[in-house]
Structures are given as structure tokens and as C-alpha cells.
SEDO-854428 format. One record per residue (C-alpha): residue in one letter; y, z, x. Coordinates in pm, 1 decimal, decimal comma, always signed. Layout:
<rs>
type; yy; zz; xx
A; Y; Z; X;
...
</rs>
This chain:
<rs>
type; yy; zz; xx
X; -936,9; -109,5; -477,8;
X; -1023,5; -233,4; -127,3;
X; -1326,1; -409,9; -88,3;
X; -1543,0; -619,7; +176,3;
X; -1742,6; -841,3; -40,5;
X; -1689,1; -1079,8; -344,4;
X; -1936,1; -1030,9; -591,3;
X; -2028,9; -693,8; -634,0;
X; -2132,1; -388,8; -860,4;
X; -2011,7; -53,5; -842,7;
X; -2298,4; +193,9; -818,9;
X; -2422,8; +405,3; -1076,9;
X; -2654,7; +697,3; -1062,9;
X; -2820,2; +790,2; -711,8;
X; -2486,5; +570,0; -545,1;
X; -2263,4; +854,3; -680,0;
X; -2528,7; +1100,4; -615,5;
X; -2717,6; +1091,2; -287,9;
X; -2834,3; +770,6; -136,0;
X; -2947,0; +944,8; +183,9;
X; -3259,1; +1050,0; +400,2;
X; -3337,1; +1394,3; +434,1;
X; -3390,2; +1339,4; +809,5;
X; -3080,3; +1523,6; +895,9;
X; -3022,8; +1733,2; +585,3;
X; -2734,1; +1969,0; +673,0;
X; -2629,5; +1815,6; +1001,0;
X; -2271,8; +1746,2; +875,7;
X; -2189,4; +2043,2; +670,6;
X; -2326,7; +2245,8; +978,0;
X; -2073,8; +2082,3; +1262,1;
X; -1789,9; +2149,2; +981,0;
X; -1858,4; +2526,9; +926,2;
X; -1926,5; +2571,2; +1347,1;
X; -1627,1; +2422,7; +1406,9;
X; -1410,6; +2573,1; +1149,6;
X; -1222,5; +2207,5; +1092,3;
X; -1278,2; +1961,5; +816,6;
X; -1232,7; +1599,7; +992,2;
X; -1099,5; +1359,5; +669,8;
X; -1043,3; +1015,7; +708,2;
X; -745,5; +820,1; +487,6;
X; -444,3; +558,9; +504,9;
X; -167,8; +701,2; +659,6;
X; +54,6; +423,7; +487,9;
X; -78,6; +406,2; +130,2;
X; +175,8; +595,3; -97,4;
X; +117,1; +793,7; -339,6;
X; -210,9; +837,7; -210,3;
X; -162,9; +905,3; +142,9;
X; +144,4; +905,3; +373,3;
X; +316,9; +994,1; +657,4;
X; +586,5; +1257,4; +480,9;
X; +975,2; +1269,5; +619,6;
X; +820,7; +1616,7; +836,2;
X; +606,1; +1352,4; +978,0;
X; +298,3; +1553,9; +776,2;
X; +17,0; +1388,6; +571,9;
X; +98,0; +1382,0; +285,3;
X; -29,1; +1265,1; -112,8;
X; -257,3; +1270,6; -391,4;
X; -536,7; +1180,0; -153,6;
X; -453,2; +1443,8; +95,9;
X; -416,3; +1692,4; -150,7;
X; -751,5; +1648,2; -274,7;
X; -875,4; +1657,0; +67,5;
X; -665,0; +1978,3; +128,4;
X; -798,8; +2154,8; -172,0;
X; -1213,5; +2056,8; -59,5;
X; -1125,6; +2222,3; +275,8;
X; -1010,8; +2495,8; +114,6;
X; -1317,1; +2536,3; -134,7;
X; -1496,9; +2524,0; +167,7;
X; -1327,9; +2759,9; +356,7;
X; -1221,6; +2544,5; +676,4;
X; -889,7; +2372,4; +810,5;
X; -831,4; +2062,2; +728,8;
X; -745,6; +1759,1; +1000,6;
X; -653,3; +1403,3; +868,7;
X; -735,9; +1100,5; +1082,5;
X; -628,7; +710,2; +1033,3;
X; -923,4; +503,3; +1110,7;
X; -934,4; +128,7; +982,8;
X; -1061,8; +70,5; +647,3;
X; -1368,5; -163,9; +762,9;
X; -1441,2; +113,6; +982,8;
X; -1461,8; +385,4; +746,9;
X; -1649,1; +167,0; +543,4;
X; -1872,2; +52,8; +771,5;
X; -2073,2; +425,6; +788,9;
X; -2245,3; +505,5; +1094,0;
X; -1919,7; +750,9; +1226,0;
X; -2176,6; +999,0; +1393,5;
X; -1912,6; +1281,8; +1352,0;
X; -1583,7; +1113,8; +1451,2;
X; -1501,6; +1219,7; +1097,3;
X; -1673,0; +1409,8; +819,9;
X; -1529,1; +1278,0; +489,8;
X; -1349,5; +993,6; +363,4;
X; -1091,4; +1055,3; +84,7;
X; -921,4; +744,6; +43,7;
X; -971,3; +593,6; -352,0;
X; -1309,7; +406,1; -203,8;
X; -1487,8; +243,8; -504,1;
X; -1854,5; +319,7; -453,6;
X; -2038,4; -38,3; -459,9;
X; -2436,6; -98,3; -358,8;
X; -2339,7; -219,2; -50,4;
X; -2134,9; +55,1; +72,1;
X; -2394,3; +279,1; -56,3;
X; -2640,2; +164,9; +200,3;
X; -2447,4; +317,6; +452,8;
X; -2254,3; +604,3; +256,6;
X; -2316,7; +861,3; +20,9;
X; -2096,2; +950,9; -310,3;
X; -2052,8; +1301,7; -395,8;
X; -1858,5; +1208,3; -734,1;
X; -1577,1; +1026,2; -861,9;
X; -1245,2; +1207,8; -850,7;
X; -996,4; +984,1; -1035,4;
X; -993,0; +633,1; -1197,8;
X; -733,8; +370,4; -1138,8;
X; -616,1; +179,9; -1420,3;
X; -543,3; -215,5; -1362,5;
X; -277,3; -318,0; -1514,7;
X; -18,1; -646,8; -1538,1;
X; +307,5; -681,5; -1447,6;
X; +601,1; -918,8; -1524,0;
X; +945,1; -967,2; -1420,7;
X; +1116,9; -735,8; -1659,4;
X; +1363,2; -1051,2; -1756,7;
X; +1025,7; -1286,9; -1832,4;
X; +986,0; -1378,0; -2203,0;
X; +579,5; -1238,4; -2142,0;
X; +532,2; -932,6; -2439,1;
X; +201,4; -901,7; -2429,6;
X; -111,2; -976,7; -2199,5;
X; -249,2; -1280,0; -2381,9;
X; +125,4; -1480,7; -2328,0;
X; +54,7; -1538,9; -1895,2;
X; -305,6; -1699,3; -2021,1;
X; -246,1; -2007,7; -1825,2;
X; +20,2; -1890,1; -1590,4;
X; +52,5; -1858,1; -1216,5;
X; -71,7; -1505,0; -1155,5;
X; -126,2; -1256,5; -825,8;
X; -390,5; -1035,5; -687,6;
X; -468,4; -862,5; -390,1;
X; -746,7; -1047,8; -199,7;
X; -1105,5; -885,1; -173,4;
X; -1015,9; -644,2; -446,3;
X; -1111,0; -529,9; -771,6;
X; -830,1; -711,9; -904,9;
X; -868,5; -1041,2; -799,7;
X; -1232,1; -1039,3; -901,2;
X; -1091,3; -932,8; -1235,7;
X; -890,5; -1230,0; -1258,2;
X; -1206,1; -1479,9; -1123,4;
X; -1384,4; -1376,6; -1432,1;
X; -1664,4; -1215,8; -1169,1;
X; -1620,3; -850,4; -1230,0;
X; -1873,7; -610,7; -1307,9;
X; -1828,2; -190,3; -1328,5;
X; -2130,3; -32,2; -1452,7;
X; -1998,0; +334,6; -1309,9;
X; -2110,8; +633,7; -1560,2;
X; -1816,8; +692,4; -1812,9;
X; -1590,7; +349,6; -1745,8;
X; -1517,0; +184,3; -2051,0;
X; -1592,2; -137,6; -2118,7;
X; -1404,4; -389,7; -2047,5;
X; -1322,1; -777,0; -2137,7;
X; -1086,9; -1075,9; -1949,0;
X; -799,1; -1055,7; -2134,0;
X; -606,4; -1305,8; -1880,8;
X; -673,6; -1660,5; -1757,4;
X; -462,0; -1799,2; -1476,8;
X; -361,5; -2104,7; -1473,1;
X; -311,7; -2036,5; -1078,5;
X; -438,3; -1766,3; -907,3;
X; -282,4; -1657,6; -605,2;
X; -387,2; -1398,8; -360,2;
X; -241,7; -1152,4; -120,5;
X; -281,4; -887,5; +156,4;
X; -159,0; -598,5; -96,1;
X; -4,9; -534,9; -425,0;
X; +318,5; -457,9; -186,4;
X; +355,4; -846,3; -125,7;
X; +247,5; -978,3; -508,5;
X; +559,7; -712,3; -580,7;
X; +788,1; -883,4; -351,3;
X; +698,2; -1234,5; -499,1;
X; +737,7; -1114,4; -881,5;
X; +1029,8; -932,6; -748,6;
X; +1206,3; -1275,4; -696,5;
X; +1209,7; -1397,5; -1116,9;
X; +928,9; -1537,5; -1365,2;
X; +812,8; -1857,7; -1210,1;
X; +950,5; -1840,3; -870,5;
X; +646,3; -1771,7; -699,3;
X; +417,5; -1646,7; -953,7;
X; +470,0; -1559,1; -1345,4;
X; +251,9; -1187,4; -1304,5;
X; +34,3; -980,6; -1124,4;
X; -304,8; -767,6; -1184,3;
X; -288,1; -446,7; -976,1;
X; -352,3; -66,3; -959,4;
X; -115,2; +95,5; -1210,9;
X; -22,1; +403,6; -974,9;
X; +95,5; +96,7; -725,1;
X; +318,4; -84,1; -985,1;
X; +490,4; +215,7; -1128,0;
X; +557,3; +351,3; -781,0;
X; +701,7; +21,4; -700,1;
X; +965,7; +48,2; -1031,8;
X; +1053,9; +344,9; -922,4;
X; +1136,9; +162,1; -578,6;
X; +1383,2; -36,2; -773,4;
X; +1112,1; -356,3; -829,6;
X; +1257,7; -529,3; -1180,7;
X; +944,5; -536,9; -1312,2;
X; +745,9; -392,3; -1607,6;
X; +393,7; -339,2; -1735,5;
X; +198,9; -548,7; -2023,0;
X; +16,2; -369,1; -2246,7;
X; -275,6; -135,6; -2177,3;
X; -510,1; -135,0; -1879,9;
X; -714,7; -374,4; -1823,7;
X; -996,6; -192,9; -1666,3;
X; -1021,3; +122,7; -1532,9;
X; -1161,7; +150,0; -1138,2;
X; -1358,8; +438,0; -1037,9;
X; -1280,7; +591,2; -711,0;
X; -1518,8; +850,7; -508,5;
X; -1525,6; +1105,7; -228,2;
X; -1729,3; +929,5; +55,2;
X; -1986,6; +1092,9; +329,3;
X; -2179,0; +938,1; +597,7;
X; -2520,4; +923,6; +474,6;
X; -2817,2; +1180,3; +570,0;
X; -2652,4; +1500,0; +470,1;
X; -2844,7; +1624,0; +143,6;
X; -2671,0; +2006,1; +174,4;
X; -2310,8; +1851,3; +246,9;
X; -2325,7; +1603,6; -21,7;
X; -2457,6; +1842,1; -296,6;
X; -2128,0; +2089,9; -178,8;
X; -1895,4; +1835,3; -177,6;
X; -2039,5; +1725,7; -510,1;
X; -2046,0; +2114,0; -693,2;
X; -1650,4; +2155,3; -561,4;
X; -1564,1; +1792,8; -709,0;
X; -1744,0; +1934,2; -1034,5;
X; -1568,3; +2239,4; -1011,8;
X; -1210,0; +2075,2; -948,6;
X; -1240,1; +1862,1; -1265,5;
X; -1334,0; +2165,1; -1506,0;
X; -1089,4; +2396,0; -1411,4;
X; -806,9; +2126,3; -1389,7;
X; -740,5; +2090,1; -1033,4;
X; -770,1; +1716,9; -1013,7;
X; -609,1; +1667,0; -1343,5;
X; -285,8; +1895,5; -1249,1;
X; -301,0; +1694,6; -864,0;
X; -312,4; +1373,2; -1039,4;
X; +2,6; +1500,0; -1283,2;
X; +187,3; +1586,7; -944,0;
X; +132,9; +1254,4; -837,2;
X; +138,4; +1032,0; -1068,2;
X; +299,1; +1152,4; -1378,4;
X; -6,5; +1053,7; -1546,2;
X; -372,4; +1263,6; -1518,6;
X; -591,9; +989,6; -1391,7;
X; -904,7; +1222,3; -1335,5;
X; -1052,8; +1090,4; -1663,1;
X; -1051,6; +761,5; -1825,0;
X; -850,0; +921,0; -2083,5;
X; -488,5; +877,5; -1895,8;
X; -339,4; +566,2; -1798,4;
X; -246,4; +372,0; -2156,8;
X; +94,0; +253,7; -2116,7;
X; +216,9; +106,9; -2471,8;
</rs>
């Protein structure tokens, strides 16, 4: 989803497991259990992922996950809303503990952060107008099309994409624009294709959970096809903490076989995203 450089490769192997010193093994996961409190970093405007709620609460499929860790580790949780190139950037030295905010886990990032696991994958999908002639992906080849800047998505539609994460499928450019335009967020590609086929742009790449919630927020549009690729999306540490990672790494493992992130992503989404399996809409 949100990314900081062009070209990159999402990391496989010792990315998603530890990418870390030993030097201060346990540091982390030792300040969580003394002070009873695990410190979480997400988006506090990012629905369905993480929100501010109408009690003012945190709220989200995000925050539940984050909830549900805390729990498994038997500590309070407390949500905090620091920028995205900030979380990103590693070196927190305990402002927070853990990021759960959908953070694809790329080479770069892993130089400064370590992955416990993957928790759910986001399928890319396109959208049209739902009164544009498009019926199937191969029909906008050639057509003025949208993406998010710096994402996954645009990258997708620059032909310069690569996702090498254990378990993704495969995947092939099925979509050549003609014209690609880019924006801040899927929120503002919406409000473009929102307008009619053509006025602005003919269709959009974007994260699936994004576009359906938008529908549902009365957007006229509709889905093409299948995904297009699926985007893997991991639980995020500061690196250095072998004993915290490996934790954070058996309760994601733990979550996924007895169906916690499966019946989270189900509340959420409609759909279970926890597996590549989820996601087709025909």
C-alpha cells in the first residue's frame, strides 16, 4: 500500500522473519511486560483499517488485530497516530512498540524494521464508472487510468512491479494506460471516477477493501474482473528485539490457525483476506 520508494521488492524470508542484531535481544518485549501497556502505532483516518469510531475510540480491522496481540500477550493496549514516514523510518527508541498498519515489508524498510509475519493480503483490483461500457480488464488497455502515487498500485500500472513474498501468486500486467494519472489516495482517484467514464480518468487500480468501502459510500462505481495482484501486508517492530519478534511472530501463527484473523477479516471486510484464497470478485 504506502510506500517511500519507486522500484522496489517486497522481502522474502529473513525480511518477514528477523532482520535484527541480537545486541538488544528482549529490550522491547521487556519495557512492554514492565509496563503492562502495549504502545501500537496506526492511521487514525484509514477506514476499515483504522479509525476514529463515533465514541471517538480506535477503531478497525487494524486495531482489532492489534487488540487481539495485546491480549495474547497479556497487556493493555494504547494506539498512537504517528506519521507514516515516521513509522517507517525505524529508529522509535520506545515511543511505540509495534506498528499495525497494512505496511508491506520491502528491503528497504527491512533495514530498519523487523517483520514478524504477514497478517492479511490486499487484493488490487480495477474500477469503472458503473455506467462505462468497460466489462472486462483488457477493454481500459489504452485508457486514461488512476493510481495512488508511491504505491503498489501505481508501480503496477508502470509495468515496474515485483512481489516475491512467500505464498503470493503470481502475477502478470493485465492493463496498459494510455494515461496514467496519479494521486494522494485511492479517496481522490474515487472522487475523479466518481464524476463519469472519461471525465477525468476512464478507471482506477487500487486496494479492493478501499473500493468496496467506497460503493458502499454511495461511489457509482464497480469492480473489473479478478484481482490483479494480491499485496502482502505485515506486523512491523523496530529492529533488535530477537525475543519480541519471535512472540509477536508465534501469536500471528497462532491467530491464522485457529481463525482469528480470518473471522477479523470477515468482520471487516465481508471477505477473509488472511490468505490469498479470498478476494476473487467475478
Amino acid at each position: 500500500m504506502k510506500l517511500n520508494r519507486r522500484i522496489f521488492t517486497i522481502a522474502t524470508g529473513a525480511a518477514l522473519a528477523l532482520s535484527a542484531s541480537m545486541s538488544f535481544a528482549g529490550e522491547a518485549l521487556d519495557r512492554v511486560m514492565a509496563a503492562g501497556t502495549l504502545k501500537v502505532a496506526t492511521d487514525a483516518n484509514w477506514a476499515p483499517q483504522s479509525f476514529l469510531n463515533d465514541d471517538n475510540k480506535m477503531d478497525g480491522f487494524d486495531v482489532d488485530v492489534a487488540k487481539e496481540v495485546a491480549k495474547r500477550l497479556g497487556v493493555e493496549v494504547e494506539f498512537v497516530t504517528p506519521s507514516w514516514d515516521i513509522i517507517t523510518a525505524g529508529n522509535w527508541n520506545g515511543r511505540w512498540d509495534l506498528s499495525v498498519g497494512s505496511m508491506t515489508p520491502t528491503k528497504t524498510r527491512a533495514e530498519v524494521l523487523s517483520f514478524p509475519g504477514v497478517y492479511y493480503y490486499t487484493p488490487a483490483s480495477v474500477a469503472v464508472h458503473k455506467d462505462s461500457p468497460f466489462k472486462v480488464i483488457a477493454d481500459l488497455n489504452g485508457k486514461k487510468i488512476g493510481a495512488s502515487t508511491a504505491t503498489t498500485f501505481e508501480l503496477y500500472m508502470q509495468h515496474d512491479l515485483t512481489i516475491d513474498a512467500e505464498g503470493v501468486p503470481s502475477f502478470e500486467y493485465q492493463l496498459t494506460a494510455g494515461e496514467l494519472k496519479s494521486y494522494k489516495d485511492s479517496t481522490a482517484a474515487m472522487d475523479d471516477l466518481r464524476l463519469g467514464d472519461g471525465v477525468r480518468i476512464n478507471g482506477m487500480v487500487g486496494s479492493l477493501p478501499a473500493i468496496m468501502a467506497g460503493i458502499e459510500s454511495n461511489y457509482p462505481l464497480r469492480v473489473l474482473g479478478d484481482p490483479v495482484f494480491y499485496e502482502p501486508l505485515a506486523l512491523a517492530i523496530d529492529r533488535g528485539d530477537v525475543e519480541f519478534n519471535d512472540k509477536l511472530a508465534g501469536f500471528l501463527a497462532d491467530m491464522k490457525a485457529d481463525g482469528t484473523l480470518s473471522a477479523l477479516s470477515v468482520k471487516w471486510y465481508g471477505i477473509d483476506y488472511s490468505s490469498t484464497e479470498g478476494g476473487a470478485t467475478n
